[in-house]
C-alpha positions, 0 to 999 in steps of 0.5 A: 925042660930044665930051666938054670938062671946064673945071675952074677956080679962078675964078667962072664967071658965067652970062654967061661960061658962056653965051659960052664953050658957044657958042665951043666949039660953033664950034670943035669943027667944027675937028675935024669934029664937031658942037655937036649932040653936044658935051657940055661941063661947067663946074666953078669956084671949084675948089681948083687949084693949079700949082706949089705955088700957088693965088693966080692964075688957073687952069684945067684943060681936058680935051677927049674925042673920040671918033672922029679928026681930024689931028694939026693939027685937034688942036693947032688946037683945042688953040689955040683952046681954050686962047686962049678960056679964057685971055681 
């Protein structure tokens, strides 16, 4: 079961949440898994901080598989991920 934790200083609309739940249930075939078994948790308006400051935006993304994949499925999602939370 993929397990991704998005950790935020930021508000997460509803709408937002709704878009990036299903990006991320596209992207996970990256690495040959399935949106069927991808649980993904949403936390926002978090007191984050990266170096020493917490006035821009901010996010934390950790991403559990289990199983494997590539080495470029990983940094391919990596990517993806990444760009999808940043927009």
């Amino acid at each position: 079961m993929p397990y991704i934790e998005i950790k935020t200083n930021k508000e997460i609309t509803k709408e937002k949440e709704v878009k990036i739940k299903e990006r991320l249930g596209e992207t996970i075939r990256i690495v040959n898994k399935s949106e069927n078994w991808l649980m993904i948790e949403f936390k926002d308006n978090c007191k984050l901080y990266f170096k020493g400051n917490d006035s821009e935006g901010i996010a934390y993304i950790a991403v559990n598989l289990y199983g494997s994949a590539s080495r470029e499925a990983y940094n391919k999602m990596t990517e993806v991920v990444t760009s999808l939370i940043s927009s």
